[in-house]
Short mmCIF file of the C-alpha atoms (twelve columns), coordinates in Angstrom:
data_MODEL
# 
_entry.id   MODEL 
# 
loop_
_atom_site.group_PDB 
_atom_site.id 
_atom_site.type_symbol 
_atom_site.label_atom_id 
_atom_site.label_alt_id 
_atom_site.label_comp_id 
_atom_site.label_asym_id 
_atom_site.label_seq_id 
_atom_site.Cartn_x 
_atom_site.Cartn_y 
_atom_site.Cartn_z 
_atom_site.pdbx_PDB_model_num 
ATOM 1   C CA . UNK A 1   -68.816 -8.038  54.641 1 
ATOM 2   C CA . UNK A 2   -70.630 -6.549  51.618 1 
ATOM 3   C CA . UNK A 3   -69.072 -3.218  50.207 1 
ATOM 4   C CA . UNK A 4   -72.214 -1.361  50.880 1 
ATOM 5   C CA . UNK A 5   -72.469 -2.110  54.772 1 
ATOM 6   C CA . UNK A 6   -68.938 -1.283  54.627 1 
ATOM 7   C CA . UNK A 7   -70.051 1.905   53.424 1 
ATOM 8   C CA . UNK A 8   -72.604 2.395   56.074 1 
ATOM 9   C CA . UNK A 9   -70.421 1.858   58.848 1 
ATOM 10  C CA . UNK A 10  -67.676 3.718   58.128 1 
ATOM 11  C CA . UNK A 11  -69.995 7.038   57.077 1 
ATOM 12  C CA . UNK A 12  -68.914 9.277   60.070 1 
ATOM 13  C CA . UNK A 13  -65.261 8.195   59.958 1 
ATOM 14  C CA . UNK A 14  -65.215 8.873   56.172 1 
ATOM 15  C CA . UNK A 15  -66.330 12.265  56.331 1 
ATOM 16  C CA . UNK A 16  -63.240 13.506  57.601 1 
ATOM 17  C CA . UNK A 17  -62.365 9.693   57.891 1 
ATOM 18  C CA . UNK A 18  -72.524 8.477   75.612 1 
ATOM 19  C CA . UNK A 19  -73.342 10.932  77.864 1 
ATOM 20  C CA . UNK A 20  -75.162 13.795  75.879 1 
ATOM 21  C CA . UNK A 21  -75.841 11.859  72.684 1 
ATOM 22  C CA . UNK A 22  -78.316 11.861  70.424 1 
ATOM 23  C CA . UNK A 23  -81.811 10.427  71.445 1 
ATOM 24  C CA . UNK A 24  -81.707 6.968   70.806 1 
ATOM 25  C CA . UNK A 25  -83.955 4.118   71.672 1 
ATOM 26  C CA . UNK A 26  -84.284 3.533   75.678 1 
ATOM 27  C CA . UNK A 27  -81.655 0.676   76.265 1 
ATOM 28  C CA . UNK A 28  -79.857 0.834   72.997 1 
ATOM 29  C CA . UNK A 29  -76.562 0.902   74.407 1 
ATOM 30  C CA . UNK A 30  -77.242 -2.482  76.534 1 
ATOM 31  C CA . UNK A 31  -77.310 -4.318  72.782 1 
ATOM 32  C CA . UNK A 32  -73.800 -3.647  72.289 1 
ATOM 33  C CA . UNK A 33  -72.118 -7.224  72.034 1 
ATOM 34  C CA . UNK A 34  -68.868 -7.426  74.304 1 
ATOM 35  C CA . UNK A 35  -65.858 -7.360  71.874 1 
ATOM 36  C CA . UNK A 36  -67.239 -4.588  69.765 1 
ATOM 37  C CA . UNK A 37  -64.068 -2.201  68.991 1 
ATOM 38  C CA . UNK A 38  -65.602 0.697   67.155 1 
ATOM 39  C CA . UNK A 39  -69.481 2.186   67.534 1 
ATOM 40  C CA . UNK A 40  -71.020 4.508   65.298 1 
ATOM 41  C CA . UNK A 41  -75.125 6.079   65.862 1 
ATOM 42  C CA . UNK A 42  -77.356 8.210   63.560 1 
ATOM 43  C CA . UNK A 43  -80.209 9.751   64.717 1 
ATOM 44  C CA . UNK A 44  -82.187 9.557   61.763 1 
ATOM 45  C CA . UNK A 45  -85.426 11.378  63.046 1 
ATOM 46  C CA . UNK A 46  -83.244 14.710  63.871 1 
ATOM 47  C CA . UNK A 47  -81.528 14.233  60.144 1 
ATOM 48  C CA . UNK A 48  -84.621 14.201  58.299 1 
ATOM 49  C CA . UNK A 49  -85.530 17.612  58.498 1 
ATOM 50  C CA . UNK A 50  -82.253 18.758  57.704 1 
ATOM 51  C CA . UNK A 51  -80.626 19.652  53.891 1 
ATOM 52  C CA . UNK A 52  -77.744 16.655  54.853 1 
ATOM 53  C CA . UNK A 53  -80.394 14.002  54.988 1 
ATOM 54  C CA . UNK A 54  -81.190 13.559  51.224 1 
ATOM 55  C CA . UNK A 55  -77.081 12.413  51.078 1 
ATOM 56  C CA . UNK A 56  -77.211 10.283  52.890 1 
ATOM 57  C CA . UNK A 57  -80.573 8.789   53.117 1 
ATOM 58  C CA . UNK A 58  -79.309 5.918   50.646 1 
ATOM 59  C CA . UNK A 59  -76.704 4.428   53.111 1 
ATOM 60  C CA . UNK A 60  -79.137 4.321   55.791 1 
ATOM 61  C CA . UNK A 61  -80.014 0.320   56.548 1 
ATOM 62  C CA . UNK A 62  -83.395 1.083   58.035 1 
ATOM 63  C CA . UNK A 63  -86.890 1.415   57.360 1 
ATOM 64  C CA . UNK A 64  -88.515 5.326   56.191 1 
ATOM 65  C CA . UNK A 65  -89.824 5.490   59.215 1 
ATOM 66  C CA . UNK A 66  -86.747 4.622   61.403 1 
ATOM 67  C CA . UNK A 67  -85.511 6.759   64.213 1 
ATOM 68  C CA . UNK A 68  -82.140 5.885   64.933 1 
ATOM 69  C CA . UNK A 69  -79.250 3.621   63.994 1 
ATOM 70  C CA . UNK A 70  -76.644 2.301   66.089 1 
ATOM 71  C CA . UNK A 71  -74.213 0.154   64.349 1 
ATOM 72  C CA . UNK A 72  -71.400 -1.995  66.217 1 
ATOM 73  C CA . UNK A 73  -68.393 -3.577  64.916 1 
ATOM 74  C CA . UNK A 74  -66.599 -6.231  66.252 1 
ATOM 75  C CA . UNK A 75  -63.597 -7.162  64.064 1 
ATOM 76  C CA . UNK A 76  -65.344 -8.877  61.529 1 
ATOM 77  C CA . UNK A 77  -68.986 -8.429  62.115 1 
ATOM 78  C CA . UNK A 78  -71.628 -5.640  61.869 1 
ATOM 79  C CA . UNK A 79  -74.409 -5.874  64.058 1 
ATOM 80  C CA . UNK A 80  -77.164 -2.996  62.573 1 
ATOM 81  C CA . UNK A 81  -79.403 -1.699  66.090 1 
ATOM 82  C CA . UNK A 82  -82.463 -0.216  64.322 1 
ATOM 83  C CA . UNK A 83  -84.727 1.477   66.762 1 
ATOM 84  C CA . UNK A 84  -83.393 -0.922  69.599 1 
ATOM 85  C CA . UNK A 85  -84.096 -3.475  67.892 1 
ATOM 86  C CA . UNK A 86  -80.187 -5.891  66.267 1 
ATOM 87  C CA . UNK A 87  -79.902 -7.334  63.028 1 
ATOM 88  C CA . UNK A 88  -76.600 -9.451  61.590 1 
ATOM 89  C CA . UNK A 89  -74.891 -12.433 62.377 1 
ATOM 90  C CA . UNK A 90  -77.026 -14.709 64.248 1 
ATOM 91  C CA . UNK A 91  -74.053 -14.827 66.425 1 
ATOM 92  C CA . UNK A 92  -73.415 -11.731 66.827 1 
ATOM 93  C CA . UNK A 93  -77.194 -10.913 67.407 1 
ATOM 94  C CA . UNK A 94  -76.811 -13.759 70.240 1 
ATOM 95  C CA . UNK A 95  -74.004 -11.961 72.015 1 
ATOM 96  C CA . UNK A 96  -76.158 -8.483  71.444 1 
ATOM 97  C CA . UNK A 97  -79.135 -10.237 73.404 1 
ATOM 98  C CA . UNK A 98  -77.672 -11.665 76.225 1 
ATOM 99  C CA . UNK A 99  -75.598 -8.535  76.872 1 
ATOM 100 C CA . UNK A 100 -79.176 -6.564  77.124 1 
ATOM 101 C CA . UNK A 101 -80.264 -9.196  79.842 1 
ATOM 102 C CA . UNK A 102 -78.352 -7.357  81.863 1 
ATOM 103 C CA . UNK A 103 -79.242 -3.981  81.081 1 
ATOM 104 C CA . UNK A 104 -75.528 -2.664  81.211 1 
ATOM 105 C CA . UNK A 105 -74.128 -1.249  78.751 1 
ATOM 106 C CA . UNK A 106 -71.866 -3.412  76.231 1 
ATOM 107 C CA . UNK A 107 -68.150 -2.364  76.227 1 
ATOM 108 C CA . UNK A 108 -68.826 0.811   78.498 1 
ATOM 109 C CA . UNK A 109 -65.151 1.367   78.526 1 
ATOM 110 C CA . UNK A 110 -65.159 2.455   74.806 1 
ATOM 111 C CA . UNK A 111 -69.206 4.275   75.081 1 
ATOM 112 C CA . UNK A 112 -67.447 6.492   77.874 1 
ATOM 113 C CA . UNK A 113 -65.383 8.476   74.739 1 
ATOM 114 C CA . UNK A 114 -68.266 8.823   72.266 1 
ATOM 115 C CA . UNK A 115 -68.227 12.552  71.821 1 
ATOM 116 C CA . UNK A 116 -71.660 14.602  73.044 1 
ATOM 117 C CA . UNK A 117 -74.120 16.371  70.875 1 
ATOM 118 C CA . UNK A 118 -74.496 15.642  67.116 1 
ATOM 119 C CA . UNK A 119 -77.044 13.939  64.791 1 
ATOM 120 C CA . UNK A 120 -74.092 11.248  64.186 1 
ATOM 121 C CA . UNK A 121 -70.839 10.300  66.146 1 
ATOM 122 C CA . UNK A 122 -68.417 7.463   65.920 1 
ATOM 123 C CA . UNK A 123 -66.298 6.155   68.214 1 
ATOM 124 C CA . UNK A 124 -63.297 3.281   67.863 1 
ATOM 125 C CA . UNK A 125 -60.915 1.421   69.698 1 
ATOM 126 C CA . UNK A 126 -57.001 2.712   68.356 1 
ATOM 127 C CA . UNK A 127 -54.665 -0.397  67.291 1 
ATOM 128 C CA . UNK A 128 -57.808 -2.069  65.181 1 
ATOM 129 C CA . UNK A 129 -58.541 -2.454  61.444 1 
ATOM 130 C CA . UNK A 130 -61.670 -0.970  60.015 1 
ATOM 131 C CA . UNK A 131 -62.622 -2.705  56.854 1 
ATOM 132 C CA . UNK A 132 -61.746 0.100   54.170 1 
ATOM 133 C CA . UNK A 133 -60.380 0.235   51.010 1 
ATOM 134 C CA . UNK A 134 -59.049 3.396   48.780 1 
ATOM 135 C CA . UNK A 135 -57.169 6.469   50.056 1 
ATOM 136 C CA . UNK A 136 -59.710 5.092   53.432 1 
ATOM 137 C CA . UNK A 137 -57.925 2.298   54.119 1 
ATOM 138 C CA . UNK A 138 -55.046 4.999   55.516 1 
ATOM 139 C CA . UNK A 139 -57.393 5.272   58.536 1 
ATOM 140 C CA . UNK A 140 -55.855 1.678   59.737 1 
ATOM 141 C CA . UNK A 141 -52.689 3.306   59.425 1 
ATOM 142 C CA . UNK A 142 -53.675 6.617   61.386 1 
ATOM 143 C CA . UNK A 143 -55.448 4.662   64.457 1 
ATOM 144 C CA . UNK A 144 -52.418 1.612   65.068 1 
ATOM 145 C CA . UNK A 145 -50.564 3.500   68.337 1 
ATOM 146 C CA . UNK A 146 -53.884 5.534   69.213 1 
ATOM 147 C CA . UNK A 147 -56.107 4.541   72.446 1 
ATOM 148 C CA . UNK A 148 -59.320 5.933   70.426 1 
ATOM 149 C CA . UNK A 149 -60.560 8.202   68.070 1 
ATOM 150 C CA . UNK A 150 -64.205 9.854   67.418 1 
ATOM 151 C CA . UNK A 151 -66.002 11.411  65.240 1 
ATOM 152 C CA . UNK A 152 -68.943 13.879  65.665 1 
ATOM 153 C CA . UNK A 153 -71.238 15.309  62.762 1 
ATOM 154 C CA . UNK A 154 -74.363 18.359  63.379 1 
ATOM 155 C CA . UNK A 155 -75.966 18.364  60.623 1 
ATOM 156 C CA . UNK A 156 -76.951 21.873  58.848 1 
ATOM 157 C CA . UNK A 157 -75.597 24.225  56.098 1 
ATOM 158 C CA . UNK A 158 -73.092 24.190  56.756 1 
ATOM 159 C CA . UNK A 159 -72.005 20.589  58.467 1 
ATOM 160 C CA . UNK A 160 -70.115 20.628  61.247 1 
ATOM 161 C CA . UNK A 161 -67.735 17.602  62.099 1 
ATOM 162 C CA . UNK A 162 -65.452 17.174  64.945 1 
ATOM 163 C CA . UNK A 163 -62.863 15.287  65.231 1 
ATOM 164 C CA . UNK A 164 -60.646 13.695  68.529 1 
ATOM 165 C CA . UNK A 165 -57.854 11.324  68.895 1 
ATOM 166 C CA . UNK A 166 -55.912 10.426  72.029 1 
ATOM 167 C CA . UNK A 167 -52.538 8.607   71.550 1 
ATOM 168 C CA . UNK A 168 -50.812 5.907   73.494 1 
ATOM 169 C CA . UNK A 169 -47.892 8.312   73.911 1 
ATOM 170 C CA . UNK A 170 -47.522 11.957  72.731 1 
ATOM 171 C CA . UNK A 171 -44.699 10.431  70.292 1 
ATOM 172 C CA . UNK A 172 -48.037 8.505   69.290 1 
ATOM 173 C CA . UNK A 173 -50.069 11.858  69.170 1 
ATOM 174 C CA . UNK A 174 -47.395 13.412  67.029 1 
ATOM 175 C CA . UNK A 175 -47.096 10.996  64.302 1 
ATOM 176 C CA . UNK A 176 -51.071 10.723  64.374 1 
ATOM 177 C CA . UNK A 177 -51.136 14.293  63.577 1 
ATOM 178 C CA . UNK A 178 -48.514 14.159  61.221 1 
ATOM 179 C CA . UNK A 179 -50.280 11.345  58.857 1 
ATOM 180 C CA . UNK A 180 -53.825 12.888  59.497 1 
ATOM 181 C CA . UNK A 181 -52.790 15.977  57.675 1 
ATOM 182 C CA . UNK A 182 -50.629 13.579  54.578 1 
ATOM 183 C CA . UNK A 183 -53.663 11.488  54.105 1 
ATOM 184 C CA . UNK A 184 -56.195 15.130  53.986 1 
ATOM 185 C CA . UNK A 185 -53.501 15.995  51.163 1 
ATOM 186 C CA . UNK A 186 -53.654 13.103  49.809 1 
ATOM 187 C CA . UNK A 187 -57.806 12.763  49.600 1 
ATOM 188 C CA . UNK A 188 -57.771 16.138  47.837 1 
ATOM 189 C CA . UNK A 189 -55.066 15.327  45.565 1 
ATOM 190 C CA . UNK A 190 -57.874 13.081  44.370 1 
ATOM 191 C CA . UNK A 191 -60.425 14.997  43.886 1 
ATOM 192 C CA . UNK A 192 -58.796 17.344  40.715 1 
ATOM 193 C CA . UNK A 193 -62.180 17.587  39.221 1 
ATOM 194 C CA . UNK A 194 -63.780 19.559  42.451 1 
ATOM 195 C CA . UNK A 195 -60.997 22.339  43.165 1 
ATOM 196 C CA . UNK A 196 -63.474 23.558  45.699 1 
ATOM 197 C CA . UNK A 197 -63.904 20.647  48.008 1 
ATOM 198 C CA . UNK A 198 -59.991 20.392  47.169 1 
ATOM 199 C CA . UNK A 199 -59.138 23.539  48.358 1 
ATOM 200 C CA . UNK A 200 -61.376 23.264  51.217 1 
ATOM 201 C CA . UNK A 201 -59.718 19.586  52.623 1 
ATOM 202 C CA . UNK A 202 -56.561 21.787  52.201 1 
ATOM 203 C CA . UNK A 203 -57.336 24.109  54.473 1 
ATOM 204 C CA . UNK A 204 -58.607 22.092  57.495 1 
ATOM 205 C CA . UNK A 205 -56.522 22.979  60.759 1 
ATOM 206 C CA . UNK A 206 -55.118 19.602  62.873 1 
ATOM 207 C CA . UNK A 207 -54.018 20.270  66.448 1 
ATOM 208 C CA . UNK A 208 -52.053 18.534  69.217 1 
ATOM 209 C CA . UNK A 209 -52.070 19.217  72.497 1 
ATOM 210 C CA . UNK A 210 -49.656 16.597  74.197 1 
ATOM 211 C CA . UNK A 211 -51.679 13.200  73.198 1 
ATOM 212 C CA . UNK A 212 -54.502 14.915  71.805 1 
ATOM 213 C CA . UNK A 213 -55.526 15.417  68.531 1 
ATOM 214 C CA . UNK A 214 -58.240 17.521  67.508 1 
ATOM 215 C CA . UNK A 215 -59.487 18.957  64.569 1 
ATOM 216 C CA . UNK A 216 -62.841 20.952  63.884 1 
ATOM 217 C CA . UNK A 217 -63.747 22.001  60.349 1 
ATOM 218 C CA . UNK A 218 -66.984 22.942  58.234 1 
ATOM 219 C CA . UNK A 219 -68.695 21.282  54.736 1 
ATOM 220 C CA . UNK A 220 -71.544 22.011  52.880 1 
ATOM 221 C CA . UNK A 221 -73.812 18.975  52.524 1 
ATOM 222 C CA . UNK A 222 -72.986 18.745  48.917 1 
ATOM 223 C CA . UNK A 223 -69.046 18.056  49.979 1 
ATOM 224 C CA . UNK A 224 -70.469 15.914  52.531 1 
ATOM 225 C CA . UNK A 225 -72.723 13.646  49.553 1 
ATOM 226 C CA . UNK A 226 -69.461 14.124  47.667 1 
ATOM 227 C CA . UNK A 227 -66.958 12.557  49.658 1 
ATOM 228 C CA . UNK A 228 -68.972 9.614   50.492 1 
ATOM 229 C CA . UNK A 229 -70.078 9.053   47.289 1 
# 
């Protein structure tokens, strides 16, 4: 997988990192392939109006005139949903077609946790590997005895972002809580030349409440074009 679909995909999970979603295109959610282990959707026509959109514009995979973006991974493969309409492996787009003959949802068991409300949410199976590299790649780490995680962003000035995790155990929860806040110290250890954004990563609050992880926090869309620079 190139480095800049990598990129793409992991945009909601990296900024930390359906009932009541975004608008999307009718039937979007049929075109996710069985096997997928981690969904992410932007609704690009709610973003453009708003002062995050020029950030992250460039990592958008779709035409100017595109309304949404759904992107499934399964593993290995990325299968981009632009406006309803898949793009990928010609595999993968194979599995994404014959799941929307049957206008069900694709892996409804994993769509059930995507978090309501915001212009972007993520949502992925615990005990998988997302393919990240850098202080990122401690994400594997933090989802390996979790049942899922999500992400949610609403876009404005300042960006919201939301995050959820439920553990297998609360043992699970613990430990999950426990790393999330190392690898927030550790992502701001790296960025000496911004003390602000430092200070600010610092500062975010991680709860647990038995196997649930939560955390809720606030960036301006300049931190926001920052950290996924």
């Amino acid at each position: 997988m190139m480095v800049c679909e990598v990129k793409r995909f992991a945009f909601p999970l990296l900024a930390v990192l359906a009932a009541c979603r975004a608008p999307v295109a009718p039937g979007v959610e049929s075109y996710v392939p069985p096997g997928t282990v981690a969904v992410a959707a932007v609704d690009i026509a709610a973003l453009r109006g708003s002062p995050l959109y020029p950030k992250i514009a460039p990592l958008l995979p779709a035409s100017p005139d595109a309304r949404s973006l759904w992107l499934a991974y399964r593993g290995s493969e990325l299968l981009m949903i632009a406006d309803g309409k898949p793009s990928g492996p010609a595999d993968l787009i194979q599995a994404a077609e014959a799941q929307h003959l049957t206008g069900k949802p694709g892996e409804p068991e994993l769509l059930s946790h995507a978090p309501p409300g915001g212009q972007i949410w993520m949502v992925v199976r615990g005990g998988v590997s997302l393919p990240l590299t850098g202080n990122y790649a401690n994400v594997n780490r933090l989802l390996r005895d979790m049942e899922y995680a999500t992400v949610s962003l609403r876009a404005g000035s300042p960006v919201e972002l939301a995050l959820t995790a439920r553990g297998r155990t609360t043992e699970a929860a613990r430990h999950f809580e426990q790393t999330f806040r190392a690898t927030l110290t550790l992502i701001a250890a790296g960025e000496s030349k911004n003390a602000e954004l430092a200070s600010l990563l610092r500062s975010i609050q991680v709860r647990r409440t038995d196997r649930d992880v939560t955390s809720n926090f606030t960036l301006s869309p300049d931190d926001v074009g920052k950290l996924i620079r």
